[in-house]
PyMOL Python script that loads the backbone (N, CA, C, O; Angstrom):
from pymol import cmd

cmd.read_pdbstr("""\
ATOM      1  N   UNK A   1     318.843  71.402  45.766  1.00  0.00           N
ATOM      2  CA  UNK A   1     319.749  70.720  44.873  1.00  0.00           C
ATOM      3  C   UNK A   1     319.930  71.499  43.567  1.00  0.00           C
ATOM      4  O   UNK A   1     321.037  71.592  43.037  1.00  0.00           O
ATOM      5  N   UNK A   2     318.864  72.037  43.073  1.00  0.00           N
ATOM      6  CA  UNK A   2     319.211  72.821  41.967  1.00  0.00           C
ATOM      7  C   UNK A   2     320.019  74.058  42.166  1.00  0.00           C
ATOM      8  O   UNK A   2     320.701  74.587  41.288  1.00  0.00           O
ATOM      9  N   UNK A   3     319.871  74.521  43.529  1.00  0.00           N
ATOM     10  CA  UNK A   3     320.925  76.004  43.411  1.00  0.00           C
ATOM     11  C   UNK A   3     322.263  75.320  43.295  1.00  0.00           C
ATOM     12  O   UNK A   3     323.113  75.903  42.622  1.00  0.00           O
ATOM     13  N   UNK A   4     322.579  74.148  43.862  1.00  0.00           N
ATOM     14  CA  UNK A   4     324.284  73.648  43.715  1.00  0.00           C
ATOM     15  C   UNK A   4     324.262  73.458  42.619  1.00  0.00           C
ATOM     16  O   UNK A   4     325.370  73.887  42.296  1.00  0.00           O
ATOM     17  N   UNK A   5     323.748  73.070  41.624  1.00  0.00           N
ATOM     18  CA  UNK A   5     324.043  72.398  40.587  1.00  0.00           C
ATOM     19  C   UNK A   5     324.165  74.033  39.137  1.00  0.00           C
ATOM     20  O   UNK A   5     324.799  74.138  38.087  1.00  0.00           O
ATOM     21  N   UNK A   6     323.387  74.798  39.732  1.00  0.00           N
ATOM     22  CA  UNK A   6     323.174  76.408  39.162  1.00  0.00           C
ATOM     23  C   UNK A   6     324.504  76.653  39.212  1.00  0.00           C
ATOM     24  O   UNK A   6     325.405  76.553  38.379  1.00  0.00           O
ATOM     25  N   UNK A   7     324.453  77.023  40.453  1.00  0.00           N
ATOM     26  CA  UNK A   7     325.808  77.571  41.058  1.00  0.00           C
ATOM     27  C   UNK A   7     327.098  76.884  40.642  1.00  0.00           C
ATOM     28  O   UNK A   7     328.047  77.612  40.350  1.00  0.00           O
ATOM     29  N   UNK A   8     327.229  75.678  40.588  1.00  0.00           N
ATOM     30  CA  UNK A   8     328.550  74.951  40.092  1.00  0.00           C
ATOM     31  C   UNK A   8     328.557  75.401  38.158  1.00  0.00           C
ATOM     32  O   UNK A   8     329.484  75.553  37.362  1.00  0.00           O
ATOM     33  N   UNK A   9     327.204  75.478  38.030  1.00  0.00           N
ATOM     34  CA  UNK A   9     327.468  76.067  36.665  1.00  0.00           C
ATOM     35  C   UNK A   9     327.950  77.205  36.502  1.00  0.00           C
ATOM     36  O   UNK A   9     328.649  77.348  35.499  1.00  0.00           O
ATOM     37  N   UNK A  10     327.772  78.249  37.308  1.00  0.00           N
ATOM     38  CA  UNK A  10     328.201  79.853  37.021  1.00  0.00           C
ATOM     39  C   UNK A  10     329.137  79.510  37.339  1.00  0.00           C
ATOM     40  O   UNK A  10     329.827  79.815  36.366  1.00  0.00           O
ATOM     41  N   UNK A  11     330.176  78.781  38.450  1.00  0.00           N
ATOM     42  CA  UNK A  11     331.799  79.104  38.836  1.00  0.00           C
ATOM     43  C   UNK A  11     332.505  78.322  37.052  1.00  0.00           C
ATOM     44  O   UNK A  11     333.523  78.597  36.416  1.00  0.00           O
ATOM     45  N   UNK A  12     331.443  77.374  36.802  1.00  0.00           N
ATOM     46  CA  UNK A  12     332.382  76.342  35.399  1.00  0.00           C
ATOM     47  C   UNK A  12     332.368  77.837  34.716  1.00  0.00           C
ATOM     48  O   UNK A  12     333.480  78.358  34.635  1.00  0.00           O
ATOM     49  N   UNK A  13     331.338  78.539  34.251  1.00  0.00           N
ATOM     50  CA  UNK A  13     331.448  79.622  33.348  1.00  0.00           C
ATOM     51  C   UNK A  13     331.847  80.831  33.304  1.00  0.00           C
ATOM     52  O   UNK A  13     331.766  81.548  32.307  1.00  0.00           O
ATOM     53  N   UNK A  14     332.543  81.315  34.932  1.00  0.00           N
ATOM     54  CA  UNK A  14     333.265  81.819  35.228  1.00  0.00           C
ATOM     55  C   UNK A  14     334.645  81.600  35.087  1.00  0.00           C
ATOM     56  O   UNK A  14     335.472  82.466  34.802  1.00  0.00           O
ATOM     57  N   UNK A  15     334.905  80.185  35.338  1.00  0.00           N
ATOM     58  CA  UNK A  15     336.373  79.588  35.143  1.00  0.00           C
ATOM     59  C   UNK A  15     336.275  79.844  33.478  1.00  0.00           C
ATOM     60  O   UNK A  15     337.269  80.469  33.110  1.00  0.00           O
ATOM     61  N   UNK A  16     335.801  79.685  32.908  1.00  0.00           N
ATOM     62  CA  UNK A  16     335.987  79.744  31.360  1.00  0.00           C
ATOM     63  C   UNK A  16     336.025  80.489  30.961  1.00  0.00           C
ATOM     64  O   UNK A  16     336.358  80.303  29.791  1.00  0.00           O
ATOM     65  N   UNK A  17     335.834  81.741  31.238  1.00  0.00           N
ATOM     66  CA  UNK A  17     335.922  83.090  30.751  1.00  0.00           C
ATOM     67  C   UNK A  17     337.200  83.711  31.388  1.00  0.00           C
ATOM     68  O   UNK A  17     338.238  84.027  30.808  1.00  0.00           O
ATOM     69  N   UNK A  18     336.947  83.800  32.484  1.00  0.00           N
ATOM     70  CA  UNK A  18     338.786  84.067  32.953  1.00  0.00           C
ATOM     71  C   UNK A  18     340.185  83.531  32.169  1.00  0.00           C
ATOM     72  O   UNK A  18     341.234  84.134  31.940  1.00  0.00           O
ATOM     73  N   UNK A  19     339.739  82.046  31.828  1.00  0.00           N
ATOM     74  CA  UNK A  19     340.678  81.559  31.100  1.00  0.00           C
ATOM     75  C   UNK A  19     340.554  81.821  29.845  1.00  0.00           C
ATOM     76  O   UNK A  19     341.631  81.511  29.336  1.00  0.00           O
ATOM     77  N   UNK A  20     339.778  82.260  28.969  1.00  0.00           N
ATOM     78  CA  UNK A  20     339.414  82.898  27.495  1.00  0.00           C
ATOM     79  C   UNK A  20     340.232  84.187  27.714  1.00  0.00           C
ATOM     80  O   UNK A  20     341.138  84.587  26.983  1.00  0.00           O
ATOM     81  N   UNK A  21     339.751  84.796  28.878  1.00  0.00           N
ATOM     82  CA  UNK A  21     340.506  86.451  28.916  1.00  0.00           C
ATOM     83  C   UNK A  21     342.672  86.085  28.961  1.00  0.00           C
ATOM     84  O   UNK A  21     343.661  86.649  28.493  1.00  0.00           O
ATOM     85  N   UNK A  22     342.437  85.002  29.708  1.00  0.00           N
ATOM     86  CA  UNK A  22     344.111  84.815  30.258  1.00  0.00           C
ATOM     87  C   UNK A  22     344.800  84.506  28.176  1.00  0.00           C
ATOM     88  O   UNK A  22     345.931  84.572  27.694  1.00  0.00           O
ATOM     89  N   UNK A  23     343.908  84.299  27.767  1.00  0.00           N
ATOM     90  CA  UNK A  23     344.271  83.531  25.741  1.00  0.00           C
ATOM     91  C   UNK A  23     344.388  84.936  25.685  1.00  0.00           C
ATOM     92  O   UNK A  23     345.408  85.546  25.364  1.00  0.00           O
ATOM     93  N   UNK A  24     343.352  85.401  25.994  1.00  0.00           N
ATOM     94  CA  UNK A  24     343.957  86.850  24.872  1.00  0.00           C
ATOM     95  C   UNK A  24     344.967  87.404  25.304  1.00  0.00           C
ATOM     96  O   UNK A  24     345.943  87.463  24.556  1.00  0.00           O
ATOM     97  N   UNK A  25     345.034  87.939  26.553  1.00  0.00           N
ATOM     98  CA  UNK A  25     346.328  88.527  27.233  1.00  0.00           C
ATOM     99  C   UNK A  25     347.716  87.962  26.623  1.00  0.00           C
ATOM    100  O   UNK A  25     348.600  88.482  25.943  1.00  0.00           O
ATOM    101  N   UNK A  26     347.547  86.840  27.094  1.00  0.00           N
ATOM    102  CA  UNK A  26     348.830  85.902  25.865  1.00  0.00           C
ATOM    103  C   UNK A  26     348.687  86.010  24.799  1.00  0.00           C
ATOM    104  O   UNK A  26     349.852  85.770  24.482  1.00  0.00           O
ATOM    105  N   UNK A  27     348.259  86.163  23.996  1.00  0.00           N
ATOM    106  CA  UNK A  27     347.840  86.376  22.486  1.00  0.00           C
ATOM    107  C   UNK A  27     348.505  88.006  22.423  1.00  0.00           C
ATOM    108  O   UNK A  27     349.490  88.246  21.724  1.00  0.00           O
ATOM    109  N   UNK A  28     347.923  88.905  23.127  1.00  0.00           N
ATOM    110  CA  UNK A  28     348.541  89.793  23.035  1.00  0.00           C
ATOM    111  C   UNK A  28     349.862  90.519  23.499  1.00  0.00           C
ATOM    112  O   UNK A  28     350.339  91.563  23.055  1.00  0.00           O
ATOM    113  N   UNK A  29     350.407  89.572  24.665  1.00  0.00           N
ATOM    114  CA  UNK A  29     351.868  89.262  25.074  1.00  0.00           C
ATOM    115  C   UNK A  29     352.527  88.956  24.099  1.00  0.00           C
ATOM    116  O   UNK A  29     353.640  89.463  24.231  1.00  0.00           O
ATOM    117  N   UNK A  30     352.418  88.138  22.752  1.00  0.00           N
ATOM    118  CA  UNK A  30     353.669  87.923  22.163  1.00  0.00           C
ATOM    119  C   UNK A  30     353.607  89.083  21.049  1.00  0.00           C
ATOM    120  O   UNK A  30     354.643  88.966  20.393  1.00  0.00           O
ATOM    121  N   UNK A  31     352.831  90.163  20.548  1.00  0.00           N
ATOM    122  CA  UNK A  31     353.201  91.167  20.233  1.00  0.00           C
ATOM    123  C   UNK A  31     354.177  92.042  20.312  1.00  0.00           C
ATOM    124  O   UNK A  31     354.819  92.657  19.460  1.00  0.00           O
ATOM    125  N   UNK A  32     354.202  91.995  21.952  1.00  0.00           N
ATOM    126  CA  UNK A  32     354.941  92.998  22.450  1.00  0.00           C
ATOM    127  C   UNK A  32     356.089  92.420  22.883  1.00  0.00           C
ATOM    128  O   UNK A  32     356.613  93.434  23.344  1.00  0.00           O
ATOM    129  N   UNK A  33     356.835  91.600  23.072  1.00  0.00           N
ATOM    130  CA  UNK A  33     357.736  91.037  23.052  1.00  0.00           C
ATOM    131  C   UNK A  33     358.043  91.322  24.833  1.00  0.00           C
ATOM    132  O   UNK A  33     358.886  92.177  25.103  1.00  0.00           O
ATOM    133  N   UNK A  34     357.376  90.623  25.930  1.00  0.00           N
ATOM    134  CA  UNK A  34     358.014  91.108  26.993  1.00  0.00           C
ATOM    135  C   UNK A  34     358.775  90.374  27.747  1.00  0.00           C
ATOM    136  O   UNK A  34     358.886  89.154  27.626  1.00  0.00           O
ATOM    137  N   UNK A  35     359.626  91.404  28.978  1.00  0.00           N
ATOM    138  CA  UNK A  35     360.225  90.736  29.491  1.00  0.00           C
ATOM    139  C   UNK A  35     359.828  89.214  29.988  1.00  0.00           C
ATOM    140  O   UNK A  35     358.748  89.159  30.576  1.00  0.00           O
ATOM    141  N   UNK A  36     360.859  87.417  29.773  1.00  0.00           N
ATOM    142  CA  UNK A  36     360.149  86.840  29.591  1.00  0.00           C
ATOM    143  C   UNK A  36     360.900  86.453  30.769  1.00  0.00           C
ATOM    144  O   UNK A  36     360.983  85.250  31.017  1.00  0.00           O
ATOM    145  N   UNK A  37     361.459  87.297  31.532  1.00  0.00           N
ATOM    146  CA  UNK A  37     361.436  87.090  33.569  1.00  0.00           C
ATOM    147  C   UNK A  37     360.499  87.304  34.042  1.00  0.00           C
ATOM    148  O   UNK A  37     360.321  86.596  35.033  1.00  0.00           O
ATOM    149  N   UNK A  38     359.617  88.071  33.808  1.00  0.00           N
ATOM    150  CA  UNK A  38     358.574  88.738  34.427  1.00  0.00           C
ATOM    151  C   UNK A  38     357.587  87.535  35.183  1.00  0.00           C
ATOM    152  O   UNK A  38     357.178  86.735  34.342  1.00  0.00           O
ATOM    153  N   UNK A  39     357.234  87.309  36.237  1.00  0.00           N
ATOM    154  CA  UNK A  39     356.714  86.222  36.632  1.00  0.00           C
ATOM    155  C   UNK A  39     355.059  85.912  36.264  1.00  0.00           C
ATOM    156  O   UNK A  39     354.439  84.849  36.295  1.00  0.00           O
ATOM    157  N   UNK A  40     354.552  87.500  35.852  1.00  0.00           N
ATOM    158  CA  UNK A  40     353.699  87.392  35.485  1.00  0.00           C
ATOM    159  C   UNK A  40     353.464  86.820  33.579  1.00  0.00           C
ATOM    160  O   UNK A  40     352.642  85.945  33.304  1.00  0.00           O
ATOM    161  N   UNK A  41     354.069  87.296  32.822  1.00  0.00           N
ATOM    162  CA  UNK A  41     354.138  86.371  31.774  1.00  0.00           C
ATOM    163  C   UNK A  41     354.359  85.210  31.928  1.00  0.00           C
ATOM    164  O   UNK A  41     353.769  84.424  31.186  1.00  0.00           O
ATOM    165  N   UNK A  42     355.309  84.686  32.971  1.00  0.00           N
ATOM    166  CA  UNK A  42     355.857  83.380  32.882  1.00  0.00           C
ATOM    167  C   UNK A  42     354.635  82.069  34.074  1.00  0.00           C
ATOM    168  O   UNK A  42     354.803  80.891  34.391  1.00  0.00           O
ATOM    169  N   UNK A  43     353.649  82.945  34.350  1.00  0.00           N
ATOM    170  CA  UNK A  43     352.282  82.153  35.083  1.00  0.00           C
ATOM    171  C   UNK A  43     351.444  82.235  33.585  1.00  0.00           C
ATOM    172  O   UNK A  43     351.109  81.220  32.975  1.00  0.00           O
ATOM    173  N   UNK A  44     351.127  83.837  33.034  1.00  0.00           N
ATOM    174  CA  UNK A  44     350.212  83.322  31.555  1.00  0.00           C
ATOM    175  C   UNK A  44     351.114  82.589  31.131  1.00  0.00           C
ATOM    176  O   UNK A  44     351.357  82.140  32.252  1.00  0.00           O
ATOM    177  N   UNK A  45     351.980  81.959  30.362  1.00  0.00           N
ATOM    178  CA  UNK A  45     353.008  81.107  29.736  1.00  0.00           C
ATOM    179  C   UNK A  45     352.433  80.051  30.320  1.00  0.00           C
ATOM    180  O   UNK A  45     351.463  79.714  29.641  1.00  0.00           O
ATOM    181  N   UNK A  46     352.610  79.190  31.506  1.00  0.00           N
ATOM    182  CA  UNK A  46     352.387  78.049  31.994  1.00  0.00           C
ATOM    183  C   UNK A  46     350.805  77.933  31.976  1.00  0.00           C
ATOM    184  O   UNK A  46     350.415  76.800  32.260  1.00  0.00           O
ATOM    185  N   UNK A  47     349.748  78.915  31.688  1.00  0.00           N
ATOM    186  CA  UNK A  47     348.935  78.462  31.872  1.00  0.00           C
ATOM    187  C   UNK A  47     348.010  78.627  30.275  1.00  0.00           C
ATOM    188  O   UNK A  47     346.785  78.601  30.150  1.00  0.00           O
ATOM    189  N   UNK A  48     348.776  78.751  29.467  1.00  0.00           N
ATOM    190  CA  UNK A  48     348.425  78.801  28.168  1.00  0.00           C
ATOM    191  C   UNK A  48     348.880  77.580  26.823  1.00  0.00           C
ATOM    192  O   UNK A  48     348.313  76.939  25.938  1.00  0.00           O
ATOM    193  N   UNK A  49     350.279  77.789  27.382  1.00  0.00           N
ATOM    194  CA  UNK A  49     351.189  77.006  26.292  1.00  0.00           C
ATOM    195  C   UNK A  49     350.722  75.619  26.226  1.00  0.00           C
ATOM    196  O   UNK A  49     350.483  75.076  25.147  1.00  0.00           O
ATOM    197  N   UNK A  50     350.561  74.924  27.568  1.00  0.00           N
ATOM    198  CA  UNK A  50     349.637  73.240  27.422  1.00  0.00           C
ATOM    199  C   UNK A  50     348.514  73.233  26.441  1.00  0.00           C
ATOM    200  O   UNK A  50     348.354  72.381  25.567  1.00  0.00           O
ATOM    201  N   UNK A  51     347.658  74.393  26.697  1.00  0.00           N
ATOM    202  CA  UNK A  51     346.515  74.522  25.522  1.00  0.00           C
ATOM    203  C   UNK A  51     346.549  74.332  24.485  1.00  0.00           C
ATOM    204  O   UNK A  51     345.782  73.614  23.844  1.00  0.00           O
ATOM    205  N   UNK A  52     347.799  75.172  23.956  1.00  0.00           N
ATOM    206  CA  UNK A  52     348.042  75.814  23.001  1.00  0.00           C
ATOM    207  C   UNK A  52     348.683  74.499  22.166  1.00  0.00           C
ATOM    208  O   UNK A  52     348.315  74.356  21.000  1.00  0.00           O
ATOM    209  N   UNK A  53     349.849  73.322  22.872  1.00  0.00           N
ATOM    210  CA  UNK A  53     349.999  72.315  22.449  1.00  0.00           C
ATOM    211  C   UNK A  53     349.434  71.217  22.141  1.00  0.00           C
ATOM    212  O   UNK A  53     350.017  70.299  21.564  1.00  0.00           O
ATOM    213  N   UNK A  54     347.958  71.197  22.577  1.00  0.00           N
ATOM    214  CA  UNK A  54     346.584  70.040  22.319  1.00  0.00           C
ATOM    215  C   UNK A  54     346.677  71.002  21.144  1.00  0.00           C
ATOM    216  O   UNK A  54     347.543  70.860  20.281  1.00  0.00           O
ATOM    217  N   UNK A  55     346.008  71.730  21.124  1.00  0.00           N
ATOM    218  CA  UNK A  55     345.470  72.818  20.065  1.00  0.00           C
ATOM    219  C   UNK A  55     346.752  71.895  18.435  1.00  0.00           C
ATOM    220  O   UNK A  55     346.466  71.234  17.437  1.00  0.00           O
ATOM    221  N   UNK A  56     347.841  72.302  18.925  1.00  0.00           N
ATOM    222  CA  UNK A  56     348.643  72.249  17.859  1.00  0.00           C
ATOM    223  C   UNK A  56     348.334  70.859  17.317  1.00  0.00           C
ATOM    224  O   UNK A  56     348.094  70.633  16.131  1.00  0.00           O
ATOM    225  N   UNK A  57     348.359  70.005  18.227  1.00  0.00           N
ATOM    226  CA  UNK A  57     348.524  68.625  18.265  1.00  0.00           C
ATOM    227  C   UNK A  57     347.367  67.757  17.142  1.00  0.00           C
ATOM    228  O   UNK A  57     347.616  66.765  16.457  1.00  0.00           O
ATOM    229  N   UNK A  58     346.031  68.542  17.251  1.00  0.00           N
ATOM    230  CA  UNK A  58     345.053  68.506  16.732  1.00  0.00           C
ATOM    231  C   UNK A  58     345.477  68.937  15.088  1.00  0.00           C
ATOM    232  O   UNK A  58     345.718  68.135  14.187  1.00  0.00           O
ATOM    233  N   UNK A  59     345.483  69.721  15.038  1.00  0.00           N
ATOM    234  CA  UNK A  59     345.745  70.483  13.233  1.00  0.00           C
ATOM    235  C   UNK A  59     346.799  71.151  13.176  1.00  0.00           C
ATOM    236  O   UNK A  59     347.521  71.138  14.172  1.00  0.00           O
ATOM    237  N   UNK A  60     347.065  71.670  12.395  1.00  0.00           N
ATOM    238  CA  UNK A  60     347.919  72.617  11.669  1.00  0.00           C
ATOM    239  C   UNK A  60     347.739  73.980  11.901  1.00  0.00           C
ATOM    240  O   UNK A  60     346.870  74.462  11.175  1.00  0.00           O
ATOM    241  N   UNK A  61     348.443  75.013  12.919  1.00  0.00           N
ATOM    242  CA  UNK A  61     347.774  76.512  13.463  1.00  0.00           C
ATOM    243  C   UNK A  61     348.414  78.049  12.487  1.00  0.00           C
ATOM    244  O   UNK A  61     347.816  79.058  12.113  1.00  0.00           O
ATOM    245  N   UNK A  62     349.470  77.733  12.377  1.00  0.00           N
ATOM    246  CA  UNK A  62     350.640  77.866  11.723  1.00  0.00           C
ATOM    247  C   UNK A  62     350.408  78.548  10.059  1.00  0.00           C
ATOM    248  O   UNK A  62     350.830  77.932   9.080  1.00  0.00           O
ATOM    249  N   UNK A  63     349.576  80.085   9.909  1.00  0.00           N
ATOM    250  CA  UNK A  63     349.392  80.078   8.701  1.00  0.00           C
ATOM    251  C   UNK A  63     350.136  81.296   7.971  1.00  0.00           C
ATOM    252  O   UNK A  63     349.694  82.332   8.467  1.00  0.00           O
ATOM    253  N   UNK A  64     351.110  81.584   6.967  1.00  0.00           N
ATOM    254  CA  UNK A  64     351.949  82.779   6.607  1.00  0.00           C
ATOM    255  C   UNK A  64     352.549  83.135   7.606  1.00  0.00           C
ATOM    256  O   UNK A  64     353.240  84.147   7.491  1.00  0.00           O
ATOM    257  N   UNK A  65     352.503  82.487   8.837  1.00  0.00           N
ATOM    258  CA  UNK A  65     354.048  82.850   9.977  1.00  0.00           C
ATOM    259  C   UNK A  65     353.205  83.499  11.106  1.00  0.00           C
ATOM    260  O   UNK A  65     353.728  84.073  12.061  1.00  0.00           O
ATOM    261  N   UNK A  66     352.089  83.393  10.962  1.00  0.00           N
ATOM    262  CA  UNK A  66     350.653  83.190  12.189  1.00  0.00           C
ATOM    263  C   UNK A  66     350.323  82.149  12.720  1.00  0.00           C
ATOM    264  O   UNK A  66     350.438  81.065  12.149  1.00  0.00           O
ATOM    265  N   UNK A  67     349.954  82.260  13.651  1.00  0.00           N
ATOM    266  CA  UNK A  67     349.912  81.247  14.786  1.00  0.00           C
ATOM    267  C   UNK A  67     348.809  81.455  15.066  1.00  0.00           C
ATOM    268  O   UNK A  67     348.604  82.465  15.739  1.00  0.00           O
ATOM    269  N   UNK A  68     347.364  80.394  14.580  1.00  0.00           N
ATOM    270  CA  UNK A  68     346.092  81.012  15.207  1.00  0.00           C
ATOM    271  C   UNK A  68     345.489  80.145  16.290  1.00  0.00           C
ATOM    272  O   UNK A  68     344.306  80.185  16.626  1.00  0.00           O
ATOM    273  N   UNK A  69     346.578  79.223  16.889  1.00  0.00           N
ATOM    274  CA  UNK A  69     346.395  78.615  17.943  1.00  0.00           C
ATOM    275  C   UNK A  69     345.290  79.305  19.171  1.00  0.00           C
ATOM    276  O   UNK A  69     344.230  78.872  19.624  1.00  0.00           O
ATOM    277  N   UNK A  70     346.154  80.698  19.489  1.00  0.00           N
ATOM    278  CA  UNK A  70     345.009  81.368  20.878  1.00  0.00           C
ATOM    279  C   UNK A  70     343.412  81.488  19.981  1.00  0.00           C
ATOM    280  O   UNK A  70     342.377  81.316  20.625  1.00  0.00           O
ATOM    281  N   UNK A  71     343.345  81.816  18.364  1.00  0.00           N
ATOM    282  CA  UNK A  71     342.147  82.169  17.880  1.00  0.00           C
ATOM    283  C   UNK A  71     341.364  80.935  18.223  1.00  0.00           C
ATOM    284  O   UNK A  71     340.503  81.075  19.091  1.00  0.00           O
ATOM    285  N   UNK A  72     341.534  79.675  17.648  1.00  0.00           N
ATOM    286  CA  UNK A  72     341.309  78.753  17.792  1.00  0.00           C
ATOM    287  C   UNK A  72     340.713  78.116  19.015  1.00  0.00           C
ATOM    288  O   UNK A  72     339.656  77.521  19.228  1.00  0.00           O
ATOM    289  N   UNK A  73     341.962  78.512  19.893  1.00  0.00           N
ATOM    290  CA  UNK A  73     341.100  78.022  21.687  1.00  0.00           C
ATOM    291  C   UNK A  73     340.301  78.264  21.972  1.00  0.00           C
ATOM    292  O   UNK A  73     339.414  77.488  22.328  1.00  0.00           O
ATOM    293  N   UNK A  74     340.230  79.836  21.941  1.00  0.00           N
ATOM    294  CA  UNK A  74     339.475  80.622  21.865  1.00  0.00           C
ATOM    295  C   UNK A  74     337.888  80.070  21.826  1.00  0.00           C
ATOM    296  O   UNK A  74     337.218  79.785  22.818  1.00  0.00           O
ATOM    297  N   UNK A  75     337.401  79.982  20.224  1.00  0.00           N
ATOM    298  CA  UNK A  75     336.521  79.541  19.639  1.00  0.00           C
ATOM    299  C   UNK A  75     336.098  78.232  20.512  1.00  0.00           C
ATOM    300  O   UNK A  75     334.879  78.132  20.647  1.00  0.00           O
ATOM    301  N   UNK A  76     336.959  77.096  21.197  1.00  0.00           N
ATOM    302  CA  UNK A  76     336.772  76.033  21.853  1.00  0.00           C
ATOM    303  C   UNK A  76     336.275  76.789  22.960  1.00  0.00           C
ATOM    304  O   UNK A  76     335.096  77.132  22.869  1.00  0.00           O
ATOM    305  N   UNK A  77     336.695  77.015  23.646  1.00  0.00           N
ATOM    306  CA  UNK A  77     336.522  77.727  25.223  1.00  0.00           C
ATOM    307  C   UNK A  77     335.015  78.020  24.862  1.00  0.00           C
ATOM    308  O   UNK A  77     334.220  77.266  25.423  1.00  0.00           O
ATOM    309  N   UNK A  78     334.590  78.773  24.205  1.00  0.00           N
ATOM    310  CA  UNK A  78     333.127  79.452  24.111  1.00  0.00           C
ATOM    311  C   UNK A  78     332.532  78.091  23.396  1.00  0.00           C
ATOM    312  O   UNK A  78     331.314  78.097  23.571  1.00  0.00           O
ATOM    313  N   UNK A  79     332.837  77.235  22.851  1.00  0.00           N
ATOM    314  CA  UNK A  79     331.213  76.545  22.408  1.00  0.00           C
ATOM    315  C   UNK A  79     331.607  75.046  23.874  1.00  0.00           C
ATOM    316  O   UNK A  79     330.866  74.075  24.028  1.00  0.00           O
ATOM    317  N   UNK A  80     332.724  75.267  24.596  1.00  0.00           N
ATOM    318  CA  UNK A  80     332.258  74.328  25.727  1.00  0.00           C
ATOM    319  C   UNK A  80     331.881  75.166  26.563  1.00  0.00           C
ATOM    320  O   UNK A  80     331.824  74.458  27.569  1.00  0.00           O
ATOM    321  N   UNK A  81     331.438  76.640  27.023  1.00  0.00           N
ATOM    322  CA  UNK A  81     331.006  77.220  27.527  1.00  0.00           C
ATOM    323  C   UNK A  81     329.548  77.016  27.286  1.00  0.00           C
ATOM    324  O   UNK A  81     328.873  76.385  28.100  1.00  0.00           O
ATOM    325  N   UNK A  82     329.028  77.532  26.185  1.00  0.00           N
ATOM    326  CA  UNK A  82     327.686  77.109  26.024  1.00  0.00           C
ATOM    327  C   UNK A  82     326.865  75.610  25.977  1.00  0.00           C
ATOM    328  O   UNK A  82     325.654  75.445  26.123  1.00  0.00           O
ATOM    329  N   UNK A  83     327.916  74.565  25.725  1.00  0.00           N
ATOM    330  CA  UNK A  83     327.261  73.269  25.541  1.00  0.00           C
ATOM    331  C   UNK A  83     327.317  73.019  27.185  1.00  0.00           C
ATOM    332  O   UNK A  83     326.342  72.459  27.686  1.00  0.00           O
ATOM    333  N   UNK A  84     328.316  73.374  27.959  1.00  0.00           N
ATOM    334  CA  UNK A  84     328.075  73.057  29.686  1.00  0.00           C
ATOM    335  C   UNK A  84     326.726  73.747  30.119  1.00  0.00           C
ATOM    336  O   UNK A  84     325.817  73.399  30.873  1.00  0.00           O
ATOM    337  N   UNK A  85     326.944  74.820  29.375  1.00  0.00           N
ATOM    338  CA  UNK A  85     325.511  75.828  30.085  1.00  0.00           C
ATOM    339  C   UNK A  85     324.525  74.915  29.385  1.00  0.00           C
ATOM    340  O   UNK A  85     323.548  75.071  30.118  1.00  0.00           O
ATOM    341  N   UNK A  86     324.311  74.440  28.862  1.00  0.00           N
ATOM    342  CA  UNK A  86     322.531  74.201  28.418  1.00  0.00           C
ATOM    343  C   UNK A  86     322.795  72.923  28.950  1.00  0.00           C
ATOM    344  O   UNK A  86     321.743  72.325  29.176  1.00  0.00           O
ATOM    345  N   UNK A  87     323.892  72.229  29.259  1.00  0.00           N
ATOM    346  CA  UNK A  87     323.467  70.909  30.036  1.00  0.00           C
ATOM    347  C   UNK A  87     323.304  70.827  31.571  1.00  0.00           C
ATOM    348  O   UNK A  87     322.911  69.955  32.346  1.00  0.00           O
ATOM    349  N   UNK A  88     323.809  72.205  31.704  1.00  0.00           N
ATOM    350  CA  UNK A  88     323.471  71.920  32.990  1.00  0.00           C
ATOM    351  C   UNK A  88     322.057  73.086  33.318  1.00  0.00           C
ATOM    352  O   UNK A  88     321.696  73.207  34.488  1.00  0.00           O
ATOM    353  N   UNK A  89     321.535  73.666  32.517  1.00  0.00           N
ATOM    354  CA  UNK A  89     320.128  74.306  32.550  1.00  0.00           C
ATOM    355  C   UNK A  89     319.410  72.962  32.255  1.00  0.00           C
ATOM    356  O   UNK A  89     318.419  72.619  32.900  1.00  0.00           O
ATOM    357  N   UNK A  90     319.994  72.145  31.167  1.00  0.00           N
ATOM    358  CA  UNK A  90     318.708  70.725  30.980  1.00  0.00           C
ATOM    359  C   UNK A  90     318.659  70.384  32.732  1.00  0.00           C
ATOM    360  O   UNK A  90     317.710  70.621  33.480  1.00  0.00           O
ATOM    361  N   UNK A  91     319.644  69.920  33.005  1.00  0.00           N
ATOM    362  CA  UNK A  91     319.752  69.069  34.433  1.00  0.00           C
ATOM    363  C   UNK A  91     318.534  69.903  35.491  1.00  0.00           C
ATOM    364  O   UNK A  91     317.523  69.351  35.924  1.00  0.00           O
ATOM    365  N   UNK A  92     318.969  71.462  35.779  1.00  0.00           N
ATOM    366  CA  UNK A  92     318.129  72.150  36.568  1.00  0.00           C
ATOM    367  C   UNK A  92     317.052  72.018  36.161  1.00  0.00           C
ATOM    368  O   UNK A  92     316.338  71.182  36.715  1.00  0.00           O
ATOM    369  N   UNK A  93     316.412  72.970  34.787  1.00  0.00           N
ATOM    370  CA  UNK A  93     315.166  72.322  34.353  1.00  0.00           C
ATOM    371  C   UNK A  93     314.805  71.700  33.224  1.00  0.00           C
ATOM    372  O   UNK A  93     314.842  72.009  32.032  1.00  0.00           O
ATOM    373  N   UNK A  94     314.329  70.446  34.032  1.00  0.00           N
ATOM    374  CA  UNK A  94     313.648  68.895  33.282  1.00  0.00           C
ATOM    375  C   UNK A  94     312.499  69.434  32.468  1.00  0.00           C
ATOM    376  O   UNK A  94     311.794  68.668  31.812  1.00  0.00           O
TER     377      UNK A  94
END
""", "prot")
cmd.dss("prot")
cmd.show_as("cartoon", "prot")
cmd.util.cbc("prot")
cmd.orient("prot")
């Protein structure tokens, strides 16, 4: 029982890091201004912008004509990364 419960932790902290990496990529997509046919921007797009609208929804991101929305997620993504990890190391070991 503890390797499932291990193991469901590494895929959660795997999923979370992939999706931290997919913020920056977008983060660094609107730099460059790309084609916004491209199907691959337009999968990061759909799988960012929902974020990005809690994010907004919450505070104010929006600073001198910056947008620190992806910084922001960002910062979320990693401390629910670590608060999943130590709850689910409590769970494994009691």
């Amino acid at each position: 029982m503890e390797g499932i419960i291990s193991g469901l932790g590494g895929i959660v902290h795997s999923l979370l890091t992939v999706y931290t990496w997919i913020v920056i990529i977008g983060a660094l997509l609107t730099w460059v201004r790309p084609d916004p046919y491209n199907p691959i921007v337009q999968i990061i797009y759909r799988l960012t912008e929902p974020a990005y609208r809690a994010v907004r929804r919450m505070m104010p991101t929006v600073f001198n004509g910056l947008d620190l929305a992806p910084i922001i997620l960002i910062i979320l993504l990693n401390i629910l990364d670590v608060v999943l990890v130590n709850v689910i190391n409590a769970v494994v070991l009691p």
